[in-house]
mmCIF file of the C-alpha atoms, coordinates in Angstrom:
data_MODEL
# 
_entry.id   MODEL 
# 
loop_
_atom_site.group_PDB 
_atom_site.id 
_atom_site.type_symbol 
_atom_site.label_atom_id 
_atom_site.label_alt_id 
_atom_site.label_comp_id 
_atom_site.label_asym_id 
_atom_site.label_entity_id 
_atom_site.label_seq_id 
_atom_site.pdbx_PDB_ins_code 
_atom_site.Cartn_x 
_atom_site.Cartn_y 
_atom_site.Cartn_z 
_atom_site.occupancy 
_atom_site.B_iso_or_equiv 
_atom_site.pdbx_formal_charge 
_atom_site.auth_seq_id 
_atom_site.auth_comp_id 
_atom_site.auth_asym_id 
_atom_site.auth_atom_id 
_atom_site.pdbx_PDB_model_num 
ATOM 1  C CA . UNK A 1 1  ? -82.399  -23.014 -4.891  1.00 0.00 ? 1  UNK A CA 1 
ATOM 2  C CA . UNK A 1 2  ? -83.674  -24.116 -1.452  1.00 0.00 ? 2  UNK A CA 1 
ATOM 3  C CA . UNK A 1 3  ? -83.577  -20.225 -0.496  1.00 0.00 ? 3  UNK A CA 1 
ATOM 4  C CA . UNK A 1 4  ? -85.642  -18.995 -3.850  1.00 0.00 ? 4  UNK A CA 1 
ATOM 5  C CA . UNK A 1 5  ? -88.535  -22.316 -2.923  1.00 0.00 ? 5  UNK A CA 1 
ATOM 6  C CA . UNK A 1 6  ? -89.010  -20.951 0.803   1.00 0.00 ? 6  UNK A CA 1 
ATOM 7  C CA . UNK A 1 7  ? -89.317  -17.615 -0.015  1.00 0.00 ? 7  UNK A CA 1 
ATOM 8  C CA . UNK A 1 8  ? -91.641  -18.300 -3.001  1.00 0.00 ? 8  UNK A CA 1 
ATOM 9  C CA . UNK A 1 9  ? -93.761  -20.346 -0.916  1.00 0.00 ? 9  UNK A CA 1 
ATOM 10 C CA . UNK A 1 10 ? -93.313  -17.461 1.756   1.00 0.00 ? 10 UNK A CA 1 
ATOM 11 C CA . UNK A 1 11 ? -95.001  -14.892 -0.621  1.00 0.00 ? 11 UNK A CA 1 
ATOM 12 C CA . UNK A 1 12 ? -97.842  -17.435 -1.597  1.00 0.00 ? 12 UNK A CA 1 
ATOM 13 C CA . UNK A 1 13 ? -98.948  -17.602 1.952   1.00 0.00 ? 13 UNK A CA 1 
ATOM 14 C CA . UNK A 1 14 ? -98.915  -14.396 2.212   1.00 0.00 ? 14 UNK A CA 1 
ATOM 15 C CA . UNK A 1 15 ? -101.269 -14.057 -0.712  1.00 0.00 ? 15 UNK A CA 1 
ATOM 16 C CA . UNK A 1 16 ? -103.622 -16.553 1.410   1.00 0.00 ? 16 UNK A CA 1 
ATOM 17 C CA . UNK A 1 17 ? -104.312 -14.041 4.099   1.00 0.00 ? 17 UNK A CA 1 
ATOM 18 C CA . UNK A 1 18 ? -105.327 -11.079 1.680   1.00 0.00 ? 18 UNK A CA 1 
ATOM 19 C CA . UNK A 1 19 ? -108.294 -13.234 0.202   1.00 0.00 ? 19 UNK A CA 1 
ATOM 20 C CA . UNK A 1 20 ? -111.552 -11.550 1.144   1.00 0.00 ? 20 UNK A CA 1 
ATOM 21 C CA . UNK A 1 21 ? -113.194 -14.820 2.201   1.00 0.00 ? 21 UNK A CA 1 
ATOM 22 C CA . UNK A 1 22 ? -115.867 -15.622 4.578   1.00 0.00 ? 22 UNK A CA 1 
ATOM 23 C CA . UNK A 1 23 ? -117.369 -18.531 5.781   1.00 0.00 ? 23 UNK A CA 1 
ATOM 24 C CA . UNK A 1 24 ? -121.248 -18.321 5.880   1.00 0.00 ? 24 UNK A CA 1 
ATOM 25 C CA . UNK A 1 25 ? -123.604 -21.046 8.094   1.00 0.00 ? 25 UNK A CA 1 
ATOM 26 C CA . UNK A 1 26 ? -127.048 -21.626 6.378   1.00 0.00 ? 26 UNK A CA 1 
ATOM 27 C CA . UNK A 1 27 ? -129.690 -22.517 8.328   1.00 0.00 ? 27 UNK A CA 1 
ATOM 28 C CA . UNK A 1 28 ? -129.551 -26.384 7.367   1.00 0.00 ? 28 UNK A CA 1 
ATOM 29 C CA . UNK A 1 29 ? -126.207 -26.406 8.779   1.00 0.00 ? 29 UNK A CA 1 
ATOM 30 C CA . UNK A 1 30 ? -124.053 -26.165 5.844   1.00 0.00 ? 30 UNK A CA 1 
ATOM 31 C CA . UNK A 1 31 ? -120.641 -23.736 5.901   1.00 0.00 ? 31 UNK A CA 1 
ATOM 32 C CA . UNK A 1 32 ? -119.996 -21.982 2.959   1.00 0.00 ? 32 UNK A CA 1 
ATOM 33 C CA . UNK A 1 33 ? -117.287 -19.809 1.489   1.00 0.00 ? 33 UNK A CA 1 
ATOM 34 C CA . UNK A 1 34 ? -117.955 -16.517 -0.050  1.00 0.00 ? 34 UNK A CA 1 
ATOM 35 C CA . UNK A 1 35 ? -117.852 -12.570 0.639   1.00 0.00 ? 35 UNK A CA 1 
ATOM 36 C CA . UNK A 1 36 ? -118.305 -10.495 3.559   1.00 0.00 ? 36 UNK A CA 1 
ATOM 37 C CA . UNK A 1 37 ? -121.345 -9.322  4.498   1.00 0.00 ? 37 UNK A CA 1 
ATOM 38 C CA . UNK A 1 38 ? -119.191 -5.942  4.479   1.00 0.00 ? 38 UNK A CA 1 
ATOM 39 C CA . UNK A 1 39 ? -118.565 -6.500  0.742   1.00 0.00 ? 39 UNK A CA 1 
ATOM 40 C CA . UNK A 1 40 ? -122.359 -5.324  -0.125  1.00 0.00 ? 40 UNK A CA 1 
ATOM 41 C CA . UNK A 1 41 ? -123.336 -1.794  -0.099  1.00 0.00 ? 41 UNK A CA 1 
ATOM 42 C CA . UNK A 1 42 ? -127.036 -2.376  0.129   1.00 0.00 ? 42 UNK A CA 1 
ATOM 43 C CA . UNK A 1 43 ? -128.921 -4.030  2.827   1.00 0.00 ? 43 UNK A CA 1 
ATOM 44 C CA . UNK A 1 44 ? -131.275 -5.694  0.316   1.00 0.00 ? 44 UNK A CA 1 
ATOM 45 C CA . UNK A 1 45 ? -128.533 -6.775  -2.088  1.00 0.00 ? 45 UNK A CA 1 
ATOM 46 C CA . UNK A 1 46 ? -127.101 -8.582  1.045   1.00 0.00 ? 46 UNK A CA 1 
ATOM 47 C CA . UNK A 1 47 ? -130.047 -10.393 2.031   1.00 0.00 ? 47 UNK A CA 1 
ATOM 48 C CA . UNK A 1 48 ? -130.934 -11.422 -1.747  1.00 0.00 ? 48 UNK A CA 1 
ATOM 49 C CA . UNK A 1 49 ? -127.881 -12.929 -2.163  1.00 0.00 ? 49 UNK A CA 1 
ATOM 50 C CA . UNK A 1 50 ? -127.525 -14.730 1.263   1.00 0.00 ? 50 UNK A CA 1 
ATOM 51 C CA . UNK A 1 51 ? -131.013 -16.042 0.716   1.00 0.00 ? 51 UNK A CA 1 
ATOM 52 C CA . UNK A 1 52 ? -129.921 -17.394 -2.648  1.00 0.00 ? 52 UNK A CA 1 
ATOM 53 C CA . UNK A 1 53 ? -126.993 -19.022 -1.242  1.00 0.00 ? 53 UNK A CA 1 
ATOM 54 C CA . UNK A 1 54 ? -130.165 -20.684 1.368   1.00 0.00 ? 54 UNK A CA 1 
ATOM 55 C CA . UNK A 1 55 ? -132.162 -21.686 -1.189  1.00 0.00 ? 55 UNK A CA 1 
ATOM 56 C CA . UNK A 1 56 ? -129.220 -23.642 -3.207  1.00 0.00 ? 56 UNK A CA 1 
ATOM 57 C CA . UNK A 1 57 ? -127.294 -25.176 -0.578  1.00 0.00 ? 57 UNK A CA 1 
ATOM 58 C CA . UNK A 1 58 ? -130.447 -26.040 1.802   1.00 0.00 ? 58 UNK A CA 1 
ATOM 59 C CA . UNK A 1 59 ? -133.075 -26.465 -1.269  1.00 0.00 ? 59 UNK A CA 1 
ATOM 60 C CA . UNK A 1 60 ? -134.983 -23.520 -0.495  1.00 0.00 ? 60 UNK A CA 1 
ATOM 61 C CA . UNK A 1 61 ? -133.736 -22.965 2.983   1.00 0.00 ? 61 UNK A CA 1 
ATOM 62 C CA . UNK A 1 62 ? -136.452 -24.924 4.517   1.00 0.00 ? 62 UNK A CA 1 
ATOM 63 C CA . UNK A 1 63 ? -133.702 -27.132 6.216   1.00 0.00 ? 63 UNK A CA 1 
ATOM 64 C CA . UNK A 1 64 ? -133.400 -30.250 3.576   1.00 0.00 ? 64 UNK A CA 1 
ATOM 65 C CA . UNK A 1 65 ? -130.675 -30.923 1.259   1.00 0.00 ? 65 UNK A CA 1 
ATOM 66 C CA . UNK A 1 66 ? -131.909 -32.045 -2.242  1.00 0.00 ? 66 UNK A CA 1 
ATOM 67 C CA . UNK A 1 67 ? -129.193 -33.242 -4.635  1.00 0.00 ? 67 UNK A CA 1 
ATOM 68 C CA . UNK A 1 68 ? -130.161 -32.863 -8.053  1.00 0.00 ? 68 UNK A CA 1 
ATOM 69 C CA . UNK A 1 69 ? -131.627 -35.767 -10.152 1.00 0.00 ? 69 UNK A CA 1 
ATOM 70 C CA . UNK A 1 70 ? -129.858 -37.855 -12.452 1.00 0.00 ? 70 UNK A CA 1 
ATOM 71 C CA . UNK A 1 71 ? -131.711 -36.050 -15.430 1.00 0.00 ? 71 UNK A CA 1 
ATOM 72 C CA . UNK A 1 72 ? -130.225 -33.170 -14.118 1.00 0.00 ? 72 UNK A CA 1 
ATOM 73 C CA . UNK A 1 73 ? -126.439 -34.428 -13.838 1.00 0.00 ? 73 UNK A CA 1 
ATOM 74 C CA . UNK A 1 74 ? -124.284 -34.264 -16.737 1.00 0.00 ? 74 UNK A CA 1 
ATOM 75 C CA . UNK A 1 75 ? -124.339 -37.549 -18.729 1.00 0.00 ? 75 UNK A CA 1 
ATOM 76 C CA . UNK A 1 76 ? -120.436 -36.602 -19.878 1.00 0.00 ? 76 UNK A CA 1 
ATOM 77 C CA . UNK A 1 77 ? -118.603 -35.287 -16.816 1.00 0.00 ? 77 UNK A CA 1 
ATOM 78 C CA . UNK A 1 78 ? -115.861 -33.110 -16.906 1.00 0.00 ? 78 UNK A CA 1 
ATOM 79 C CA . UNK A 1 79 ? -112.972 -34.311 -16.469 1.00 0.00 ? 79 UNK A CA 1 
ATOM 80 C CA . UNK A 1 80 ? -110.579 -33.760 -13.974 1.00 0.00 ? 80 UNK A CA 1 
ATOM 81 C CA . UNK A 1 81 ? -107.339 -32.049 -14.046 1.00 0.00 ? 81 UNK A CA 1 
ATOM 82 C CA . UNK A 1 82 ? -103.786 -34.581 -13.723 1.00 0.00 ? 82 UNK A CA 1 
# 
């Protein structure tokens, strides 16, 4: 049992490594995970998207953060998983 738990954890490490993940700094400082700039095929695809990712981590990559208003929240949160 011990021997079919190591080597099921083995293979789900494994499994780890082959995500195509990338960690992205926008300019306000914040990392963020997502694809590799080697993932797009077009230039301006790439810098749409990258500049999207700006404008909703930094709020509108001008270097502030703005968290959303409470209108804007959910009033019924979903809830989380046990």
């Amino acid at each position: 049992m011990k021997k079919l738990f190591l080597s099921g954890a083995f293979i789900a490490l494994l499994g780890t490594f082959s995500a195509n993940a990338w960690m992205y700094n926008t300019p306000c400082g914040i990392a963020v995970q997502t694809v590799p700039p080697e993932f797009f095929d077009d230039p301006v695809e790439r810098a749409k998207f990258y500049a999207e990712l700006d404008a909703a981590y930094c709020g509108g990559g001008k270097g502030e953060v703005t968290p959303p208003s409470k209108e804007e929240q959910p009033k019924d949160p979903i809830p989380a998983v046990p």
